[in-house]
N, C-alpha and C positions, 0 to 999 in steps of 0.2 A: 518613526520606527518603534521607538517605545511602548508607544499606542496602537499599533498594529501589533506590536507581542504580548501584551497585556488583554488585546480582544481575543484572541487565540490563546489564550493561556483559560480566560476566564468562560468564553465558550467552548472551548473542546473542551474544559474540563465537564460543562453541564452535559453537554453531548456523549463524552464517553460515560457518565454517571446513568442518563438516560437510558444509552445502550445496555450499558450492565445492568440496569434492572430491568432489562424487559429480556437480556438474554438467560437471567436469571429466571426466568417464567419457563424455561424451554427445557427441553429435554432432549439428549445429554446433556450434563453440566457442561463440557467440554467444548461448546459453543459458547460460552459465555469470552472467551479470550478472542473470539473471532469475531463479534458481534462488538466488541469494549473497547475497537483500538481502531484499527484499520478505518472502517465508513464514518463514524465520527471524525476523525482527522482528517479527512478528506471530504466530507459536509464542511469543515469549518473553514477548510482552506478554501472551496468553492464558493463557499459567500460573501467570506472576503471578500476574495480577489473578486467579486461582482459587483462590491459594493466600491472597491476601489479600481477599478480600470475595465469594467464593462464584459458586456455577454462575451465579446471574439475572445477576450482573454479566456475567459471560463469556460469557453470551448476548446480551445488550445491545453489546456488544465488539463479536463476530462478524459481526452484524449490520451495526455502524455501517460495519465494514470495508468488506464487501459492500457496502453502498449508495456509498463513496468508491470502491470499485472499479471500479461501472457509471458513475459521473460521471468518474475517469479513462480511461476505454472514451470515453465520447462526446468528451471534450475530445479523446484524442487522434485519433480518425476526424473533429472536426472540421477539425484541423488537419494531420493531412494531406491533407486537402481542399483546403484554404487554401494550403497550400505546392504542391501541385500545379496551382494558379491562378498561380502564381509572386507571390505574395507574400510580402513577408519575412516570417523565420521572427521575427524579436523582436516585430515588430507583428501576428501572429498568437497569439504566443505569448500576449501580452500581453493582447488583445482576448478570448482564449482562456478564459484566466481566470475570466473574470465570467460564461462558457457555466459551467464548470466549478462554481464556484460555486452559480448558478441550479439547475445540476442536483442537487446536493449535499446543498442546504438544502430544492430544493425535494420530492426523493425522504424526508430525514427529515423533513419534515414532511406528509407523507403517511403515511407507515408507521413512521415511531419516536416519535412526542411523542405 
């Protein structure tokens, strides 16, 4: 366990440093927080987990990603919604959640169990 959070500590860090400097080539700067965090942390998790329990695991991975990623896509187009009705952003946020959620559990259980 130790040595599984230490490879991951020591490659995502090269991986988001990678990111950052190539998202720093780009224009707007404003890519650079999208490009530094997200696909590196989920590179590093993907190779892991290849390196320790095999391709179906890292397909199963990919996957789950994908499906958190369309339930982040709708949370946050709800809530810009919501914020554009001028409601507060903590009690959207918040409310938000249980959309997020809903969508989460209810896409893997449609298409991953």
């Amino acid at each position: 366990m130790i040595v599984d959070l230490s490879l991951r500590f020591i490659f995502g860090g090269l991986i988001v440093a990678l990111f950052s400097f190539i998202a720093d080539l780009l224009k707007p700067k404003t890519f650079s927080g999208l490009f530094g965090a997200a696909p590196s942390v989920a590179l590093v998790t993907l190779a892991l987990t290849a390196i320790k329990d095999g391709s179906g695991t890292v397909g199963l991975e990919a996957r789950s990603m994908v499906l958190g990623a369309i339930a982040l896509f709708t949370y946050s187009l709800a809530n810009a919604a919501l914020l554009s009705i001028r409601i507060h952003a903590w009690l959207a946020a918040g409310v938000l959640w249980l959309e997020w959620f809903a969508v989460a559990f209810g896409l893997w259980w449609l298409l991953l169990r």
